[in-house]
Backbone as ProteinMPNN parsed JSONL, in Angstrom:
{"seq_chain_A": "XXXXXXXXXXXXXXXXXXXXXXXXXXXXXXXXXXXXXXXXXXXXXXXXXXXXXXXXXXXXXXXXXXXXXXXXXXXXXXXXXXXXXXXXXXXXXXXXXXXXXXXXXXXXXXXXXXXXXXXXXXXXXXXXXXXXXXXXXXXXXXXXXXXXXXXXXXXXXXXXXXXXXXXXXXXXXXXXXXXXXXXXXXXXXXXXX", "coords_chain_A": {"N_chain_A": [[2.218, -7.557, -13.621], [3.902, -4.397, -13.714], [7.457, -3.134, -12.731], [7.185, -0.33, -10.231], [8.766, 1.544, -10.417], [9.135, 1.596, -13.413], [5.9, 1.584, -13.91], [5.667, 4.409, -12.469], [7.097, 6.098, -14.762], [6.133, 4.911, -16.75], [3.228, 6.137, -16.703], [4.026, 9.475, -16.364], [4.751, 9.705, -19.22], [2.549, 7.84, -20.81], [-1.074, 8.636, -20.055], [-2.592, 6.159, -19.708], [-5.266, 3.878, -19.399], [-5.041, 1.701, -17.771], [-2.702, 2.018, -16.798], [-3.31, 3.831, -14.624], [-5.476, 2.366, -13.37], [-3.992, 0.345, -12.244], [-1.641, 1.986, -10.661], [-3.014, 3.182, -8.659], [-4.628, 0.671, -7.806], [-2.95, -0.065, -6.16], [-1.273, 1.596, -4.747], [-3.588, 2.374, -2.918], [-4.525, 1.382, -0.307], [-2.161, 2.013, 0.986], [-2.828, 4.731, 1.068], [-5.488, 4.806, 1.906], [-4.961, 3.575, 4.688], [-3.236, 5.281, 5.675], [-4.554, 8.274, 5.944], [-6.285, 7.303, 7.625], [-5.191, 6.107, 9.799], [-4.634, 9.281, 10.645], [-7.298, 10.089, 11.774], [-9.256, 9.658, 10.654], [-12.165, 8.946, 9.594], [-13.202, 5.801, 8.128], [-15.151, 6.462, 5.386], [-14.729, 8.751, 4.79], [-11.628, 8.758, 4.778], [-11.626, 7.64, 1.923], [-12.628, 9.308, 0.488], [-10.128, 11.03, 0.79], [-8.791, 9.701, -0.72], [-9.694, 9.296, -2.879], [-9.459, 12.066, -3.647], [-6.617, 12.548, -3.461], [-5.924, 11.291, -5.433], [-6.726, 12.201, -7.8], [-5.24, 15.042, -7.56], [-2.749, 13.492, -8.324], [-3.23, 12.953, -10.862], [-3.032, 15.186, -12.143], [-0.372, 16.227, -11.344], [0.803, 14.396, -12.845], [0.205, 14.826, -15.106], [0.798, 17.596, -15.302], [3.545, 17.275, -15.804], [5.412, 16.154, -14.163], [7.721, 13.723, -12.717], [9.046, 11.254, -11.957], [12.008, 10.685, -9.765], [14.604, 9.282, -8.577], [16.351, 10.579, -7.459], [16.189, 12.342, -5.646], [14.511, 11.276, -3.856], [12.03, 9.004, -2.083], [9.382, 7.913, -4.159], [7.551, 7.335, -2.52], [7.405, 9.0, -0.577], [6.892, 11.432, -1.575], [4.412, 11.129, -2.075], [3.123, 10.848, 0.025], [3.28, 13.037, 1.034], [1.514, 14.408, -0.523], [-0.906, 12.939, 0.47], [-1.266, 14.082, 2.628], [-1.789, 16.725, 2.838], [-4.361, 16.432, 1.309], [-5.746, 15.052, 3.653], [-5.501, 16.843, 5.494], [-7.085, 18.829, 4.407], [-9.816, 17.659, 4.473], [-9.365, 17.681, 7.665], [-10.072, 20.161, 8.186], [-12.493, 20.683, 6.677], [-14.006, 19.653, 8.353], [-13.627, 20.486, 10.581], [-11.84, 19.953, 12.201], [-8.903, 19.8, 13.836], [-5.805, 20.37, 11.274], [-3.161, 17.99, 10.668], [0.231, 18.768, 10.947], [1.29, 20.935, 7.961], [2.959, 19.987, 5.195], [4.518, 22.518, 3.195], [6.705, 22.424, 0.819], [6.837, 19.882, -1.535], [8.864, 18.378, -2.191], [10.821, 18.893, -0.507], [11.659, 15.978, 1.074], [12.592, 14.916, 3.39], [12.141, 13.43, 6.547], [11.429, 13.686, 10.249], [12.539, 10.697, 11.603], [10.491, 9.314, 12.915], [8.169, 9.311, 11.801], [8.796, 8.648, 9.581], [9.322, 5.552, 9.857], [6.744, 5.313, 11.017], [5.519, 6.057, 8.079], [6.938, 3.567, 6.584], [6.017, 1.832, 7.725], [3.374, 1.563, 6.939], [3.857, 1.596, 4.429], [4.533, -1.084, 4.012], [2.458, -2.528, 5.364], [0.566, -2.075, 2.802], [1.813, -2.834, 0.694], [2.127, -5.604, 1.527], [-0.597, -6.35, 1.58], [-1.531, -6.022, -0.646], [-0.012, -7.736, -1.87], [-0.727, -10.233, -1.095], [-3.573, -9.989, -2.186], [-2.982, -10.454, -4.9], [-2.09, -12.579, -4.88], [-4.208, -13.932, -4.216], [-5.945, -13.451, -6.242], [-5.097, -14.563, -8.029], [-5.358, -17.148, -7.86], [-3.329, -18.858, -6.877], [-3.434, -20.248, -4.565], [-5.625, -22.137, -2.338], [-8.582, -20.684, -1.128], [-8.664, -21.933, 2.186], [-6.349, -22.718, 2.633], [-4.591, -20.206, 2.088], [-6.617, -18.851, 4.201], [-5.605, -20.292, 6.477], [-3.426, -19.739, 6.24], [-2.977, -16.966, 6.919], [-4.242, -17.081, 9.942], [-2.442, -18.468, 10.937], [0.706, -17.102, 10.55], [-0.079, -14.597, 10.295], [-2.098, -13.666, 12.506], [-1.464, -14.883, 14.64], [-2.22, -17.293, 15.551], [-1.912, -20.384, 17.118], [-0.385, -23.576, 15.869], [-1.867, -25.466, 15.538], [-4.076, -24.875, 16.468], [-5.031, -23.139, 14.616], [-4.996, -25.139, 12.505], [-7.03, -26.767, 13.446], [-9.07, -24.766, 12.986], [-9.755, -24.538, 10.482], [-9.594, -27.329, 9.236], [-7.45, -29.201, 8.681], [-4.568, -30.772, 9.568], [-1.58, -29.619, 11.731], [0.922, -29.787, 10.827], [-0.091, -29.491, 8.065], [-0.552, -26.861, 8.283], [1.71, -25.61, 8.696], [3.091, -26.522, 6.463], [1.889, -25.224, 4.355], [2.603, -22.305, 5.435], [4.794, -22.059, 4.718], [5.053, -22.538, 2.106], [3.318, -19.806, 0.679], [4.69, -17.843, 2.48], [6.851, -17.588, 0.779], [6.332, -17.511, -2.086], [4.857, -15.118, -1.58], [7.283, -13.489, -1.327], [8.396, -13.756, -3.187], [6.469, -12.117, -4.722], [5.83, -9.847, -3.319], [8.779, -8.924, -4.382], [8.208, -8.723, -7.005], [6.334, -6.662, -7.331], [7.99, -4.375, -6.365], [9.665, -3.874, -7.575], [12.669, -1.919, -8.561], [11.954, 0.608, -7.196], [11.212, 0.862, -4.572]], "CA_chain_A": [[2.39, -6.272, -12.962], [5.644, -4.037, -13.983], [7.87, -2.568, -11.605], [6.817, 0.628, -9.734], [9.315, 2.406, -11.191], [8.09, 1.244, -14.492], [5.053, 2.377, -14.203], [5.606, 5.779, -12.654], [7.945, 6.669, -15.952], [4.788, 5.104, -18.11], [2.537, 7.347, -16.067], [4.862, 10.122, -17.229], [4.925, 9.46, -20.766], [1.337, 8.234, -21.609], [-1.609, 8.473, -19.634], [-3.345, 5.134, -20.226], [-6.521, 3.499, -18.084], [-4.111, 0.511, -17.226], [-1.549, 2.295, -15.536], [-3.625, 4.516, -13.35], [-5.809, 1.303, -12.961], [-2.331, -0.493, -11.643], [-1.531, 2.557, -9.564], [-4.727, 3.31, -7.727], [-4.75, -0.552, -6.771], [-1.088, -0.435, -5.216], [-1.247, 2.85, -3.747], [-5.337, 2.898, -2.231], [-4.374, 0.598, 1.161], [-0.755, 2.723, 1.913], [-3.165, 6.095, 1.206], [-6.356, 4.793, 3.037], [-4.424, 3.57, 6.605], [-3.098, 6.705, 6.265], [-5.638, 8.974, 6.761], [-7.401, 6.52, 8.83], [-4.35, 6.609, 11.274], [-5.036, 10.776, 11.178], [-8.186, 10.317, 12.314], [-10.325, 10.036, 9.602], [-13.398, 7.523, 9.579], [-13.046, 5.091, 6.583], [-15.825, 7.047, 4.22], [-13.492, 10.277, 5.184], [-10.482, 8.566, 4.062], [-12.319, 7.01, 0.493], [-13.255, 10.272, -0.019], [-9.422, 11.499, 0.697], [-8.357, 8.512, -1.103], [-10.097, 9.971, -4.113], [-8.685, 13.377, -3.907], [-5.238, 12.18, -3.804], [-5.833, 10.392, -6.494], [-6.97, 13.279, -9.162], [-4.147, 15.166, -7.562], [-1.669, 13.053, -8.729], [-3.563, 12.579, -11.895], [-3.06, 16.718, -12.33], [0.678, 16.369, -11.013], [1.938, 13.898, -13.868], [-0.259, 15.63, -16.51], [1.828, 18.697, -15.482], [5.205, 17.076, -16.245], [5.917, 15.367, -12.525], [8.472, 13.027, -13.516], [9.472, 10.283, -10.852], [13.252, 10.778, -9.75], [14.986, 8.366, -7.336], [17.241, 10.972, -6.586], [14.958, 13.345, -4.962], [14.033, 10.788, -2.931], [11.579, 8.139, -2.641], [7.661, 8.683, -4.281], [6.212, 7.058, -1.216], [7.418, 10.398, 0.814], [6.378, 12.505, -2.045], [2.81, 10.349, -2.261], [2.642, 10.747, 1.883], [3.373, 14.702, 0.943], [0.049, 14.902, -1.549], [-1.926, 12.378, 0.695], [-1.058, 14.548, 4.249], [-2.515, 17.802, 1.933], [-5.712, 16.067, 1.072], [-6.092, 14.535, 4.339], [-5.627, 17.975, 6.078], [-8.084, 19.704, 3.395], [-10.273, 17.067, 5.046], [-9.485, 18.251, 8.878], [-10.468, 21.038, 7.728], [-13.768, 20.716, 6.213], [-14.816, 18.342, 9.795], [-13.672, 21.504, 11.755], [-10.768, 19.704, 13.101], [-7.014, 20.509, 13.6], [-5.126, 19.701, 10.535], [-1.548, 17.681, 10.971], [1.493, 19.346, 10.413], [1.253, 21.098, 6.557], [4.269, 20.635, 4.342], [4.739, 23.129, 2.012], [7.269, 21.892, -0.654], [6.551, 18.421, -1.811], [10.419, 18.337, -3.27], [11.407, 18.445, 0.887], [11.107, 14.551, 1.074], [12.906, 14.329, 4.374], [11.005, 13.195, 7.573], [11.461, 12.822, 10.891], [12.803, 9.4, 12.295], [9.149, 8.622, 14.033], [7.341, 9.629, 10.948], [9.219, 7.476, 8.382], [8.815, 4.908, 10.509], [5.278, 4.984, 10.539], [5.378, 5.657, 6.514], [7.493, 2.686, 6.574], [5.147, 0.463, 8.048], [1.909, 2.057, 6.266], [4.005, 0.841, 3.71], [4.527, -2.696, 4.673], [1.514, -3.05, 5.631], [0.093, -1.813, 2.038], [2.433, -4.055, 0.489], [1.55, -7.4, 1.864], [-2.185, -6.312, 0.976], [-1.702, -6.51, -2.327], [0.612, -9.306, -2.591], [-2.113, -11.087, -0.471], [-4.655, -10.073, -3.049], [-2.677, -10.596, -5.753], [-2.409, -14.238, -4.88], [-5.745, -14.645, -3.905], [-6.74, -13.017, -7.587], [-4.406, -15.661, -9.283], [-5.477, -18.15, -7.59], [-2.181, -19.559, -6.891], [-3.409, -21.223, -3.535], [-6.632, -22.197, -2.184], [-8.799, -19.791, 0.245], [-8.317, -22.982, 2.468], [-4.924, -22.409, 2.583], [-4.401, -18.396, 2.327], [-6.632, -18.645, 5.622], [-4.532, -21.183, 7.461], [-1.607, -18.793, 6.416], [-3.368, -15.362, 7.902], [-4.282, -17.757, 10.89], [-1.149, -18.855, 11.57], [1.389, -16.602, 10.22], [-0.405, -13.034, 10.349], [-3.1, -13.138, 13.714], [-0.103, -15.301, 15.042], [-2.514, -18.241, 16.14], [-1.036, -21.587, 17.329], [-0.777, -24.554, 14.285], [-2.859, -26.268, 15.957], [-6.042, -23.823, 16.571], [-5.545, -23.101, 13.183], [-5.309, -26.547, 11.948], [-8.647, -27.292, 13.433], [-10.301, -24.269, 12.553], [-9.457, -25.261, 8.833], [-10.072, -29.153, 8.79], [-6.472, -29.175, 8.043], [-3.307, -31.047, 10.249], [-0.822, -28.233, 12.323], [1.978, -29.904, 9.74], [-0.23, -28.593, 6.624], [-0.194, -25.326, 7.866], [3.311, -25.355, 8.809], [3.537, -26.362, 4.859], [1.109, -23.901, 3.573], [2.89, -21.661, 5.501], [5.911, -22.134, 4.17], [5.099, -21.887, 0.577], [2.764, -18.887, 0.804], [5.508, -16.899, 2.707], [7.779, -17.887, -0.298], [5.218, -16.947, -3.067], [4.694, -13.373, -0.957], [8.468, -12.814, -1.436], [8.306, -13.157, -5.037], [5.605, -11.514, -5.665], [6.59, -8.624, -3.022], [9.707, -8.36, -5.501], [7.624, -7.805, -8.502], [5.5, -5.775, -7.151], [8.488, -3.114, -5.716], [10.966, -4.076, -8.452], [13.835, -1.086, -8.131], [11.671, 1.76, -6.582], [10.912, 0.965, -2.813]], "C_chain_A": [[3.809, -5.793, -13.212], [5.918, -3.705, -12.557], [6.812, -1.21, -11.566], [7.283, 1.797, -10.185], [9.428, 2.473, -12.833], [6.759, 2.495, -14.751], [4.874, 3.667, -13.797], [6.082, 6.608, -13.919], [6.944, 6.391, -16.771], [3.376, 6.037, -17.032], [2.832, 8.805, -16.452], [4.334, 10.618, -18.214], [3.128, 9.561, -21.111], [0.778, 7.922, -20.236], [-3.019, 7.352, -19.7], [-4.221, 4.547, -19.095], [-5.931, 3.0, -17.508], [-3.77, 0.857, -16.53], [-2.835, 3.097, -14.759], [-4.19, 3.517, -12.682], [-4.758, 0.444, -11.909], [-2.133, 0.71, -10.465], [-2.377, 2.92, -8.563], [-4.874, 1.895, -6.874], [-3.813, -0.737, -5.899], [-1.491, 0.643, -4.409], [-2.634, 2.774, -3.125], [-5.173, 2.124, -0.785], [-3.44, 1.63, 1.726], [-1.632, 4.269, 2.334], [-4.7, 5.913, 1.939], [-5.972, 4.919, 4.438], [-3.774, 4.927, 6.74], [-3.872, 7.481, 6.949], [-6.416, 8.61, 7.184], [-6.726, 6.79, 10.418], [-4.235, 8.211, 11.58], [-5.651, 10.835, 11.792], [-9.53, 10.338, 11.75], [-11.01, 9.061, 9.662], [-13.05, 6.608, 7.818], [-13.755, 5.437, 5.479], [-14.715, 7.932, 4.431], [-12.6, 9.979, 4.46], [-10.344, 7.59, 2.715], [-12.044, 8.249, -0.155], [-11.603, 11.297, 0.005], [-8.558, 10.65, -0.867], [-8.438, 9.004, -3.246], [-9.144, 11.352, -4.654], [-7.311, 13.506, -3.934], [-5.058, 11.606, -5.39], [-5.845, 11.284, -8.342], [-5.87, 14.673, -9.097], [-2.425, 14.597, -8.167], [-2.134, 12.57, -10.049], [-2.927, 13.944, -12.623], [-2.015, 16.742, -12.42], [1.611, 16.235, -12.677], [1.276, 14.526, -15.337], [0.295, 16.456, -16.65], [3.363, 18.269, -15.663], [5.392, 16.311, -14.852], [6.354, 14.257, -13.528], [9.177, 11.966, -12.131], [11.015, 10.528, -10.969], [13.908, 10.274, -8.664], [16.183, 8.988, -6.407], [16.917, 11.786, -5.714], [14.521, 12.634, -3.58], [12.851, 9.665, -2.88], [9.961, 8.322, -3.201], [6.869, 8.151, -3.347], [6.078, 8.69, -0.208], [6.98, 11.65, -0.367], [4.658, 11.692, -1.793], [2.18, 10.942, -0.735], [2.579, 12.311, 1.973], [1.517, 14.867, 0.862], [-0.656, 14.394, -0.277], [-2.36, 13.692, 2.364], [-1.673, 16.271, 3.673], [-3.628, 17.252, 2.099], [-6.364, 15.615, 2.52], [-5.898, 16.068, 5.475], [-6.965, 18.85, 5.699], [-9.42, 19.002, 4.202], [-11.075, 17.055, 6.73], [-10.85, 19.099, 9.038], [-11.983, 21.632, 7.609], [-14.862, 19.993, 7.89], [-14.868, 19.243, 10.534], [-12.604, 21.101, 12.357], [-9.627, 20.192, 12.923], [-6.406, 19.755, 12.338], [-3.667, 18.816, 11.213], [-0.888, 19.132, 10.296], [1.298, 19.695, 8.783], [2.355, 20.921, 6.004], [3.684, 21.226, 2.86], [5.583, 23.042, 1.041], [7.42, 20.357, -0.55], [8.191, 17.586, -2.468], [11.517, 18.084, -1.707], [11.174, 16.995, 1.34], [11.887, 13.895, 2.724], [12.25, 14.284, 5.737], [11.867, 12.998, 8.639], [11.335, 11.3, 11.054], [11.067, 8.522, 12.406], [8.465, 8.355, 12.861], [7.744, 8.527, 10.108], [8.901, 6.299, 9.05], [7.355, 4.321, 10.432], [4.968, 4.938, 8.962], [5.658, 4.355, 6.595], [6.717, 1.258, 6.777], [3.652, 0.2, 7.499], [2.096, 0.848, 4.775], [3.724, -0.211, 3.259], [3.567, -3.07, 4.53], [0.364, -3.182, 3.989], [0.537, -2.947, 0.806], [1.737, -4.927, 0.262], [0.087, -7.475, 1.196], [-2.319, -6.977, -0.016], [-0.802, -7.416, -2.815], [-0.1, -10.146, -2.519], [-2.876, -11.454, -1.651], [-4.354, -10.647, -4.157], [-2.462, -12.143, -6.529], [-3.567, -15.08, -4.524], [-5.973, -14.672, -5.447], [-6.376, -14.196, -8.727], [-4.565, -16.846, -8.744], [-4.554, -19.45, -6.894], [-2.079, -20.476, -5.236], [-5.033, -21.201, -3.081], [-7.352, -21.243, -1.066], [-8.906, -20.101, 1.615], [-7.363, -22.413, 3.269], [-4.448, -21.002, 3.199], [-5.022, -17.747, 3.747], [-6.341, -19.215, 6.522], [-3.383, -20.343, 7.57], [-1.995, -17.531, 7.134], [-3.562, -16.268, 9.08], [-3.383, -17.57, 11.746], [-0.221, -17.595, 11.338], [1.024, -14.72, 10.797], [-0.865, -13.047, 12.284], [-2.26, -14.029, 14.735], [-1.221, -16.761, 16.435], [-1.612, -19.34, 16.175], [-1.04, -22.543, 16.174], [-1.664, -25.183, 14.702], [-4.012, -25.688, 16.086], [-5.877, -23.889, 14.74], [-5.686, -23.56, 12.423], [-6.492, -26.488, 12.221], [-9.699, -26.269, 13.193], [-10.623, -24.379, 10.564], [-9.383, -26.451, 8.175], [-8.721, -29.298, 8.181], [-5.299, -30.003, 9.584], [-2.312, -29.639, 10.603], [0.26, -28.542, 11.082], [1.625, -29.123, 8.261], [-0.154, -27.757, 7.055], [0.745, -25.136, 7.952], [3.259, -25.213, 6.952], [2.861, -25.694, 4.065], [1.939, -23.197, 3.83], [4.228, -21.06, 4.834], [5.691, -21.89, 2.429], [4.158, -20.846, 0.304], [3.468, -17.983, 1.085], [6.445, -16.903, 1.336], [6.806, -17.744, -1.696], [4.983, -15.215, -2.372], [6.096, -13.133, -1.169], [8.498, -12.408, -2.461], [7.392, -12.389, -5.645], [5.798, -9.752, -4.781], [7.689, -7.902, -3.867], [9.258, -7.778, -6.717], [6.912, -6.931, -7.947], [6.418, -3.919, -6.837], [9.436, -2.881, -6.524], [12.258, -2.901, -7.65], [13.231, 0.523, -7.442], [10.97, 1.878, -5.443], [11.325, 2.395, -2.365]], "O_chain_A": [[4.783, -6.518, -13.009], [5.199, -3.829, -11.565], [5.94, -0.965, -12.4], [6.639, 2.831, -10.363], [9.838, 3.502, -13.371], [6.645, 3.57, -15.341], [4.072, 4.331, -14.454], [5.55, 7.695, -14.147], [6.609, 7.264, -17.572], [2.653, 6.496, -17.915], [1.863, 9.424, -16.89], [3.638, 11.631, -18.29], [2.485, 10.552, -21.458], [1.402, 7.31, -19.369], [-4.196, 7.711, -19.732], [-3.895, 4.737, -17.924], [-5.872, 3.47, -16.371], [-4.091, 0.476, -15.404], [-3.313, 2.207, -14.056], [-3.815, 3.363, -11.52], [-5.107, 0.031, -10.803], [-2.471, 0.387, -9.326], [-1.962, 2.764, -7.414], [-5.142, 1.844, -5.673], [-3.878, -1.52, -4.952], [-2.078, 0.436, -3.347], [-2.582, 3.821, -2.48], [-6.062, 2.52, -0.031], [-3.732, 2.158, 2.799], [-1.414, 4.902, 3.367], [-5.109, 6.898, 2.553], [-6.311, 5.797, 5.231], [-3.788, 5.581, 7.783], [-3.988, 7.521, 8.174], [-7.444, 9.275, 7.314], [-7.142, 7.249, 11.482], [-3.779, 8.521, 12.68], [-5.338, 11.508, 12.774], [-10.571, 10.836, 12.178], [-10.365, 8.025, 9.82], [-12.737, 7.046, 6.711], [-13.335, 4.951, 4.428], [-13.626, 7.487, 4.067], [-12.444, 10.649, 3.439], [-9.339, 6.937, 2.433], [-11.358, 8.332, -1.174], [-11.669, 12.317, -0.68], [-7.909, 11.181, -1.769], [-7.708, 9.005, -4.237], [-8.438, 11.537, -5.645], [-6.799, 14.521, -4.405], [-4.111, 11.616, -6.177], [-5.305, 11.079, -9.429], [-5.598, 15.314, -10.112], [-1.364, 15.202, -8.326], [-1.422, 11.673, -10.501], [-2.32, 13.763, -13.678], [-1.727, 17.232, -13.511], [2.362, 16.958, -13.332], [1.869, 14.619, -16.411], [0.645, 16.696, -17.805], [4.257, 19.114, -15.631], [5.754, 15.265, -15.39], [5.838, 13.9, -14.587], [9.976, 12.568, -11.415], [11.461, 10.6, -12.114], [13.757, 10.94, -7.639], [16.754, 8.567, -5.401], [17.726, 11.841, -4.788], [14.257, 13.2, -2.519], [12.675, 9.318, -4.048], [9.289, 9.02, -2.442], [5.664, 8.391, -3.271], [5.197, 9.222, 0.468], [6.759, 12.78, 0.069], [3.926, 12.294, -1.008], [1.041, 11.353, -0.511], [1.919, 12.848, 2.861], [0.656, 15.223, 1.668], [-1.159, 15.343, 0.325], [-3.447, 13.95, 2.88], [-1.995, 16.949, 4.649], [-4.127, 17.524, 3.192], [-7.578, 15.81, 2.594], [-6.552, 15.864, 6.497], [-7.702, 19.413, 6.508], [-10.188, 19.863, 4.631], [-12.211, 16.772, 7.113], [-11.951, 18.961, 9.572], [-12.502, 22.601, 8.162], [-16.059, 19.992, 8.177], [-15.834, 19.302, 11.295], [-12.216, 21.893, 13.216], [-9.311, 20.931, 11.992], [-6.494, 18.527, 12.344], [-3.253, 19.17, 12.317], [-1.275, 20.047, 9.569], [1.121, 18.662, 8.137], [3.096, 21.865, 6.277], [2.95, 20.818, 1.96], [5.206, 23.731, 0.094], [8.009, 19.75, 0.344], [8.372, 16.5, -3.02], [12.553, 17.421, -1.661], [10.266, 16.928, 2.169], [11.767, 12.735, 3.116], [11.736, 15.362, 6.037], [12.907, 12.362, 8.466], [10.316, 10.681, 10.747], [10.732, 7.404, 12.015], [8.08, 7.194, 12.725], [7.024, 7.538, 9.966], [7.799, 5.936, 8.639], [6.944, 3.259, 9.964], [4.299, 4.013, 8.502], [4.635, 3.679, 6.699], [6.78, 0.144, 6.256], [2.966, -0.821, 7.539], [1.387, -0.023, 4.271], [2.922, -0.46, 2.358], [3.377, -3.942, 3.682], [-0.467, -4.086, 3.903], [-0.223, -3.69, 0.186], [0.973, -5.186, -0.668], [-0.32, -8.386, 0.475], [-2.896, -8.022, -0.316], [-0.78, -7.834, -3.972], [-0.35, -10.903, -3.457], [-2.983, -12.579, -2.139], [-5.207, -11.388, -4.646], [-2.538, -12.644, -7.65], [-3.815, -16.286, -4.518], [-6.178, -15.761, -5.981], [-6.952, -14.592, -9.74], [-3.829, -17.727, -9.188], [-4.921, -20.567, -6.53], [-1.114, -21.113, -4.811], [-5.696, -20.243, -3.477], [-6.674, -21.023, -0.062], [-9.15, -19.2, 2.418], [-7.5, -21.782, 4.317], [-4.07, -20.737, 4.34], [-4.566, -16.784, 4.364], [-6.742, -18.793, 7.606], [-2.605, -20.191, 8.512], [-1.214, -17.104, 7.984], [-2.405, -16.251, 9.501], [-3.309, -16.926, 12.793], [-0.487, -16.802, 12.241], [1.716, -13.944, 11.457], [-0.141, -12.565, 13.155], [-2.534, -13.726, 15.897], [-1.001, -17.005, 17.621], [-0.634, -19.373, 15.429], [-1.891, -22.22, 15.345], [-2.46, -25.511, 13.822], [-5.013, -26.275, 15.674], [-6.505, -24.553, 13.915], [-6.297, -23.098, 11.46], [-7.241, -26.147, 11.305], [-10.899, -26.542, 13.159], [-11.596, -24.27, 9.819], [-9.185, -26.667, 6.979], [-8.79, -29.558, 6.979], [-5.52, -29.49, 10.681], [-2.303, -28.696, 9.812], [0.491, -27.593, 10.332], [2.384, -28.478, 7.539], [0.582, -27.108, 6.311], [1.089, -24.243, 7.177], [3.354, -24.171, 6.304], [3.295, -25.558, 2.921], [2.589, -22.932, 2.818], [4.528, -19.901, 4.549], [6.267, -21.03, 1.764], [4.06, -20.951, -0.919], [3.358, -17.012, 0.337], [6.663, -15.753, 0.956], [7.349, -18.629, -2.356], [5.025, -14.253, -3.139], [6.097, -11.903, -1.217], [8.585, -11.249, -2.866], [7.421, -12.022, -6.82], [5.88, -8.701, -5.416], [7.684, -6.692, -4.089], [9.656, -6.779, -7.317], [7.172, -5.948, -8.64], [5.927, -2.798, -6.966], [10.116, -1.862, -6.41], [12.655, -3.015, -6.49], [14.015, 1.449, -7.237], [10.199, 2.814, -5.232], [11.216, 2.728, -1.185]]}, "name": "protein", "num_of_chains": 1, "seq": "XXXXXXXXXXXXXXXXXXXXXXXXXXXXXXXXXXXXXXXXXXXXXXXXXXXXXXXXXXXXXXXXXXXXXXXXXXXXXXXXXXXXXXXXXXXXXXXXXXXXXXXXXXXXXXXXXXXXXXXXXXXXXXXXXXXXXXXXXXXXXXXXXXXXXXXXXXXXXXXXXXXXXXXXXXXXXXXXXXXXXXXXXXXXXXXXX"}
């Protein structure tokens, strides 16, 4: 997986299956909980999920060019997705959120970033999660001794015995699982968090 800022600049340049493939899997958790936390039912926010998605297919075909000075592309991404997920309201009959009208205004309320912030996070970990499930790099054993313990913040011990496992292995799962999620959090955000 390249950096983020990687692949927005080859996004850019050429439009190849790969990269959108690569971006669609990173970005589809931060732009689902989104418009789930609007209000949107989980088909609702598939179906926004989508339309963000051919939006920002449209964007970089028109020249959109990632720029770190502008600000960061999660608050432009949270721009497009808070559009589509209004367009959405919309169509249900409901109240939209708040509209922004220039996608180039990347600054947010405190509360708001915040919540980006953690949409983030939370989108993140997903796919580091997955990413180490996909590679195999620990057993599913294991990876659910570490959500157990670590994530749903059970005791070592419940979660030892619901895993035929000692509270010490999960301590030591836990420990090298969190330390495998760092590194792979790093590749995954390289220089454009």
């Amino acid at each position: 997986m390249t950096t983020l800022e990687t692949l927005l600049n080859r996004l850019s340049i050429d439009q190849d299956e790969n990269s959108w493939r690569e971006f669609y899997s990173f970005y589809q958790m931060f732009i689902l909980s989104y418009a789930m936390r609007k209000g949107l039912k989980r088909s609702e926010a598939e179906d926004v999920l989508q339309e963000t998605m051919v939006s920002m297919m449209k964007a970089f075909r028109s020249g959109f060019k990632y720029d770190p000075n502008k600000g960061r592309f999660r608050g432009y991404l949270t721009v497009v997705t808070s559009r589509r997920v209004n367009d959405a309201l919309r169509r249900l009959g409901k109240r939209p959120i708040v509209y922004v009208e220039n996608p180039e205004v990347l600054a947010q309320p405190e509360e708001k970033e915040i919540e980006q912030d953690l949409d983030w996070m939370r989108a993140l970990l997903d796919q580091a999660m997955k990413n180490l499930a996909d590679a195999n790099r620990f057993s599913e054993i294991n990876l659910r001794a570490f959500k157990l313990y670590w994530i749903k913040g059970m005791s070592g011990e419940n979660a030892a015995a619901m895993c035929g496992m000692t509270a010490n292995n999960v301590y030591q799962i836990t420990s090298r699982v969190k330390a495998a999620l760092v590194r792979e959090v790093e590749k995954l955000t390289g220089a454009a968090t």
